[in-house]
N, C-alpha and C positions, 0 to 999 in steps of 0.2 A: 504494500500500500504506500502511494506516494502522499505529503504532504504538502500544504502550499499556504504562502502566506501572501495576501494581497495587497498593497501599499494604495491606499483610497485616499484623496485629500475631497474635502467639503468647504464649503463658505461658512459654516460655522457651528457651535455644538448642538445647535437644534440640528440642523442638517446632520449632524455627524451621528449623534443619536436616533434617527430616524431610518436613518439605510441599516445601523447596526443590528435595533430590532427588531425592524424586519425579515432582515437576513435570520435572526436568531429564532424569532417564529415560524418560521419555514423551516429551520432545522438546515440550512446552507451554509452556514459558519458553527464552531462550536465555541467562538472566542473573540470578542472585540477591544482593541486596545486602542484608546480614542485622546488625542493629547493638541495641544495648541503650537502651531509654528508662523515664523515669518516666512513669508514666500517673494522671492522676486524673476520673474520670468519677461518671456515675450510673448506680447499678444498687439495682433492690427498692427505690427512696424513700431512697436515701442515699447521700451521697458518698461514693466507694471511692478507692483509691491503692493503687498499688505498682509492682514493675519488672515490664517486658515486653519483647520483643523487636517489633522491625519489620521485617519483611522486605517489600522490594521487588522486586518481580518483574519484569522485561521480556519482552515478547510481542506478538505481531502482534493487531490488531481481532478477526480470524477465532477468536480461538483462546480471545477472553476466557472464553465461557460455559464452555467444556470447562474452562479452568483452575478457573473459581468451584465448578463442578460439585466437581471433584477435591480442591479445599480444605473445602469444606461435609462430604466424607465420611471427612477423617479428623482434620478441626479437632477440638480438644477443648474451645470452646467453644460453647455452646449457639448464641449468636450470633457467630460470627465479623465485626470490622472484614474486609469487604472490597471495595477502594474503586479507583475505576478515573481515572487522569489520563491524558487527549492529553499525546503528546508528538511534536516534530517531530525527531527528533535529525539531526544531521551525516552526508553521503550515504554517506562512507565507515564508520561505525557501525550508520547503515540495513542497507547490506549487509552485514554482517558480521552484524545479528538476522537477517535474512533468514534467510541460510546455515546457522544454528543451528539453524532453525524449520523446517525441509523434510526 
């Protein structure tokens, strides 16, 4: 079983809270880690800034597309960051996503 972790930024912890549980009612994630950052990017030919939220999301390989799906339909950015890392974690944390995710 592979595991995966999703690197999600929101406009803010209402938003950030809102995708996480849903994700978590649907049983798509088994873990959301939801914290505050500065962000400065481009966007329209000019450098942007300001605060966002990042949430991180844990879930099994299987389950990526349906999470992405689920975030693209209530993201409230046109393009949502949603970005996907392997991870190997510890057997006893393995099992315990697992368990969440079934």
């Amino acid at each position: 079983m592979t595991f995966t972790f999703l690197y999600v930024t929101a406009s803010n912890e209402r938003e950030a809270k809102k995708i996480a549980y849903q994700l978590l009612q649907k049983k798509l994630v088994a873990c959301a880690n939801i914290f505050p950052i500065q962000s400065l990017y481009w966007w329209e030919g000019k450098i942007k800034g300001g605060k966002e939220m990042v949430i991180i999301l844990k879930t099994m390989k299987e389950k990526v597309a349906f999470v992405r799906k689920e975030i693209e339909n209530i993201h409230s950015y046109s393009i949502p960051c949603i970005t996907e890392i392997a991870v190997k974690p510890n057997k006893q944390y393995a099992r315990w996503l697992k368990e969440q995710l079934v």
